[in-house]
C-alpha positions in Angstrom: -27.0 -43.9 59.7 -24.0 -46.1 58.3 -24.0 -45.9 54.6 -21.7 -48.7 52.7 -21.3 -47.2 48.7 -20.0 -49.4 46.4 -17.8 -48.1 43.1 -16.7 -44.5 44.2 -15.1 -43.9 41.5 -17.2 -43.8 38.4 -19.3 -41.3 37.5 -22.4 -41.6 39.3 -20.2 -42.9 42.3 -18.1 -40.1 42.5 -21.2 -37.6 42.7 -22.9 -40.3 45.7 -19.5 -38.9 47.8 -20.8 -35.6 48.1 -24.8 -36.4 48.2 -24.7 -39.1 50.7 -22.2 -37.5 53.1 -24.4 -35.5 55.0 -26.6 -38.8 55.8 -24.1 -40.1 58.1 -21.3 -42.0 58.5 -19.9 -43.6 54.9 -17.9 -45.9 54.0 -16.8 -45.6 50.1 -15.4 -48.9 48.2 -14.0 -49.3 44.7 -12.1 -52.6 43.2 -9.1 -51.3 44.9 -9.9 -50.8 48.1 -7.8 -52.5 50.7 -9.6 -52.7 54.6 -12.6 -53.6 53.1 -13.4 -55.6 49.9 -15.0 -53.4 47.3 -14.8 -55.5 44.4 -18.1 -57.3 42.9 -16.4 -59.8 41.1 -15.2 -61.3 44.9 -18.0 -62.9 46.0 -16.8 -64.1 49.2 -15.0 -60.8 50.2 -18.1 -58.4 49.2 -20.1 -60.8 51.6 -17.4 -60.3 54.2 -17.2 -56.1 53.7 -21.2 -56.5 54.4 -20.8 -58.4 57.5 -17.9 -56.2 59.1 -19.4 -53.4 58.2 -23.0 -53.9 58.9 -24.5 -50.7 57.0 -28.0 -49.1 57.4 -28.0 -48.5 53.7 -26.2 -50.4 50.8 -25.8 -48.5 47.9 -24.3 -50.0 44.3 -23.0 -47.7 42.2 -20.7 -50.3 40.4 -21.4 -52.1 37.6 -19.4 -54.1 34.5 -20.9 -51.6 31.8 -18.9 -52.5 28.8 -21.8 -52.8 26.5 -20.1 -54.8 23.9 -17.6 -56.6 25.4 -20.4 -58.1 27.7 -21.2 -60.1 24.1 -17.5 -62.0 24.7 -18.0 -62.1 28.5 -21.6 -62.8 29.8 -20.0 -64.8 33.0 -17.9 -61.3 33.9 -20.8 -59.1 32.9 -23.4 -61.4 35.3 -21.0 -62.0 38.1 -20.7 -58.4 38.7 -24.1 -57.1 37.4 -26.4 -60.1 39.0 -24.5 -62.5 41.7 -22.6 -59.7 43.3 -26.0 -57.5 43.4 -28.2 -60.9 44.9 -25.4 -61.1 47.9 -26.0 -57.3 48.6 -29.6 -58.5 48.5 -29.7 -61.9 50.5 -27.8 -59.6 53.3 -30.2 -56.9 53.4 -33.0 -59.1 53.6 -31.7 -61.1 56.7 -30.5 -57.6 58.2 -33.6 -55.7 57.3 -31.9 -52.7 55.8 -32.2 -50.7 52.7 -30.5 -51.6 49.0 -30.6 -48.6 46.8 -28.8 -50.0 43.0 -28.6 -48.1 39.9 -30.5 -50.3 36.7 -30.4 -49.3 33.0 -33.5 -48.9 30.6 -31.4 -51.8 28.2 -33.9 -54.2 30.2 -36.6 -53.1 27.7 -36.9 -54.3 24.4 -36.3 -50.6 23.1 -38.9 -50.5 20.6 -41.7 -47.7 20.1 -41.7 -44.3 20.7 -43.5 -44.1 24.2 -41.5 -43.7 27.5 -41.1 -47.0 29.0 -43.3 -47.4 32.9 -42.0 -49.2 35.3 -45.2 -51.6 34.5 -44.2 -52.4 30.8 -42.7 -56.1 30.2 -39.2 -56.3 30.3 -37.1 -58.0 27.2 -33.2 -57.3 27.6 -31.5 -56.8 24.0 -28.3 -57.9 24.6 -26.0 -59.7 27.2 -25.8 -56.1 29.3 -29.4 -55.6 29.8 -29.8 -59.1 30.5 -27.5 -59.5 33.1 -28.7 -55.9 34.8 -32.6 -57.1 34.7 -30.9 -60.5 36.6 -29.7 -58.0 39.2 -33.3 -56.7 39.7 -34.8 -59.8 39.7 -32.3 -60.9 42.8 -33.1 -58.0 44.3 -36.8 -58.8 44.3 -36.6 -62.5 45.1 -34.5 -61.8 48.4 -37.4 -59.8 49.8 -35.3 -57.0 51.2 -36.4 -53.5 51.0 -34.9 -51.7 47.9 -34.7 -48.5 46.0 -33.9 -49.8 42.3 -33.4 -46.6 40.1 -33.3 -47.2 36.4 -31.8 -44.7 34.3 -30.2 -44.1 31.3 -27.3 -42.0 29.0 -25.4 -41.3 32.0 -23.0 -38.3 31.7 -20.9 -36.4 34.0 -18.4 -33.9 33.7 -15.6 -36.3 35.4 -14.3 -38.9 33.1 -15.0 -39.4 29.3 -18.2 -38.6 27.7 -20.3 -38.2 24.7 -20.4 -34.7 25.1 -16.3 -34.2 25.9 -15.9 -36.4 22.6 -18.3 -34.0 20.4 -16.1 -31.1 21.3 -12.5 -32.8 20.6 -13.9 -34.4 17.1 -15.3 -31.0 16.2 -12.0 -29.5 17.1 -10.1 -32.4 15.0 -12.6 -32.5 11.6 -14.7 -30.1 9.4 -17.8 -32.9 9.8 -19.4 -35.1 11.7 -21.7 -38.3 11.4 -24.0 -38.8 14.4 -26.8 -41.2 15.0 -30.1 -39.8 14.7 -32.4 -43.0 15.4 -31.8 -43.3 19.4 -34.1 -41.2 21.5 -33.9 -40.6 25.2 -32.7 -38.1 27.9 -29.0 -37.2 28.8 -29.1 -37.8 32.7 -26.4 -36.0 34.6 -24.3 -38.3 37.5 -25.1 -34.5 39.7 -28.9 -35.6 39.2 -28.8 -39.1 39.9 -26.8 -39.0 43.0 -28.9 -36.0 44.3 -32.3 -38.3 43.8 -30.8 -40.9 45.8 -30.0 -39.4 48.8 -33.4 -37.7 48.8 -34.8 -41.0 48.4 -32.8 -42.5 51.1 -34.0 -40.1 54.0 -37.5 -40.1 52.1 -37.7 -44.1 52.4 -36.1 -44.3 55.7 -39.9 -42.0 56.8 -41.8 -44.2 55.1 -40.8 -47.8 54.2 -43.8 -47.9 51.7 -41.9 -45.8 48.9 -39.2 -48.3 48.7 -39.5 -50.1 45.3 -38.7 -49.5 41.5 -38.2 -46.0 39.9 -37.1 -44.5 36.5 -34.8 -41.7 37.3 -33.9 -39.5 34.0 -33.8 -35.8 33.2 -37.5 -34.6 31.7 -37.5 -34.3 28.3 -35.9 -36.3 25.2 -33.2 -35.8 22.1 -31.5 -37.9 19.8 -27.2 -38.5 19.7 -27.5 -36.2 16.9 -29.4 -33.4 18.2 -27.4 -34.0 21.4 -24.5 -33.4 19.5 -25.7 -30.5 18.0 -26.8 -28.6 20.9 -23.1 -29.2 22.9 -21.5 -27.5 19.3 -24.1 -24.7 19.7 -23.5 -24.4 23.1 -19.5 -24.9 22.6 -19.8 -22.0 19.9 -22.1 -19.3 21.9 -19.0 -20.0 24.6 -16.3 -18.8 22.2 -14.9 -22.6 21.5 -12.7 -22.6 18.4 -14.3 -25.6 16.0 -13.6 -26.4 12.5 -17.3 -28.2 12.9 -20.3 -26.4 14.2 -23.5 -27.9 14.6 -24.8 -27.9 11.0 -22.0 -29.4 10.1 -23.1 -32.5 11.7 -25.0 -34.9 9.6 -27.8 -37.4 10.3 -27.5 -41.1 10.4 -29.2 -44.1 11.6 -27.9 -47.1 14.1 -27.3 -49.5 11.2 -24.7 -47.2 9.7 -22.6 -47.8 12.8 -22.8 -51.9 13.7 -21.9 -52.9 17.3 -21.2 -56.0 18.6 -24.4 -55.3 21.1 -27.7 -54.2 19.9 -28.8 -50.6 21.0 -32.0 -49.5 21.8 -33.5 -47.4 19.6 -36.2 -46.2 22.4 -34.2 -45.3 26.1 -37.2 -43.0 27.0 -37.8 -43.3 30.8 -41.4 -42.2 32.3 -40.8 -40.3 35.6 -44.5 -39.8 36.4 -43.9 -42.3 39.0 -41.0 -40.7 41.0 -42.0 -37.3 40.4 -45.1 -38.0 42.2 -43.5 -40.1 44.4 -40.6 -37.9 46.0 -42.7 -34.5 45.1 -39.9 -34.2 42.9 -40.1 -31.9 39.2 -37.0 -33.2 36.7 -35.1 -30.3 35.2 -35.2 -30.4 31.2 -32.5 -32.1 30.2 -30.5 -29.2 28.7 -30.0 -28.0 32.5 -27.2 -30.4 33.0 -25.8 -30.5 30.3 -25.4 -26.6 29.9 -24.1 -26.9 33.4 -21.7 -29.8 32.7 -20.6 -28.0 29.1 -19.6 -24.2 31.2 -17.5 -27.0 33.7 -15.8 -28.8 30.9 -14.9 -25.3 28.6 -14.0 -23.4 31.6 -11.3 -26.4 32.6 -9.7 -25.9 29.1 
């Protein structure tokens, strides 16, 4: 099997390297890759890499995901997010081979308290969202079979994170402000890159699983409570802070105005995919435990 990923580097990309080697031979692109074109915003060289290449499996783990600055760049945001994703998808179609791309629960209208189904109506808040659910849409216009895999508060231990930035402002001040409006599931890059691979070799047996799946740690928190279990956790590890966890006080999204509306509700159901892949979610707190005792150990 000849696997082509796209963005190596970030988080979730970093994490396909290891899960997607054992599938076979792969070929791993970022924006600076030189033999073959690995940048979404070139049209016309991503079309090329596709052609020379000829992969088995595409899978996109790039993205523009600047929430915000989306708002001042909607053409960068949808070149990368939706035209670059509909040539992946226009190729796989003609070539009959598999597209497995990472979405984003910003395609609902984040309203409500229930976990968003795959089945509920999509309504993008803001220029991100809309340019990701423009990437699904390609996807399922071209016909090609696809694994699209929406998830949502993406963490790993590689790079910056909510988490890593927790620990160094509880290190820096004697309190905290932390939005406590937000609900959803802190979703490790580990987890989503191990999913895809299983789903990969799962679809490749049986074509009929192919289609759209919410792919999220079981279980839900706020930023708040998020906060205050990586303090506790930071704490119970011997971690110096001048701020624990009570320390941290509770506010809600309009105290902290973004140029991009948030959603208030990123719950994913994963009934589907569970049943799916006979797959069981760990609790959230797994990977995050797991990610803190990487972080604290590095200092």
């Amino acid at each position: 099997m000849k696997i082509l990923l796209l963005g190596k580097n970030g988080q979730v990309g970093w994490e396909l390297q290891r899960s997607l080697a054992p599938l076979g031979e792969l070929l791993a692109l970022d924006s600076r890759s030189t033999d073959y074109c690995g940048d979404l915003s070139d049209l016309e060289g991503l079309a090329e890499t596709l052609q020379r290449y000829a992969p088995d499996v595409i899978v996109n783990a790039a993205a523009y995901t600047a929430v915000d600055k989306a708002e001042s760049e909607a053409d960068k945001a949808l070149r990368v997010n939706a035209e670059a994703v509909a040539v992946m998808a226009r190729w796989a179609a003609g070539a009959d081979k598999l597209l497995v791309h990472y979405s984003t629960d910003y395609v609902y209208p984040g309203h409500g308290a229930t976990p968003w189904r795959e089945t509920d109506a999509v309504d993008p808040l803001n220029v991100y969202g809309k340019t990701k659910l423009a990437g699904e849409e390609a996807i399922r216009e071209s016909g090609c079979m696809h694994l699209i895999l929406r998830t949502s508060w993406v963490y790993a231990a590689r790079g910056n994170n909510f988490a890593k930035t927790m620990l160094r402002l509880a290190q820096e001040r004697e309190a905290l402000s932390v939005i406590d409006d937000q609900f959803g599931a802190p979703t490790s890059a580990e987890l989503l890159a191990d999913v895809a691979a299983l789903a990969i070799v799962a679809v490749h047996r049986q074509p009929e699983l192919s289609g759209l799946y919410h792919v999220a740690a079981a279980g839900e928190t706020t930023w708040c409570r998020y906060a205050r279990y990586v303090l506790d956790q930071a704490v119970a590890a011997g971690v110096p802070l001048k701020a624990t966890a009570a320390a941290i006080k509770a506010v809600g999204t309009d105290e902290y105005p973004t140029a991009a509306q948030r959603p208030g509700n990123s719950r994913l159901s994963i009934e589907k995919l569970q049943k799916a892949f006979a797959l069981k979610m760990p609790e959230w707190q797994v990977g995050v435990a797991r990610m803190l005792t990487e972080i604290i150990e590095k200092k």
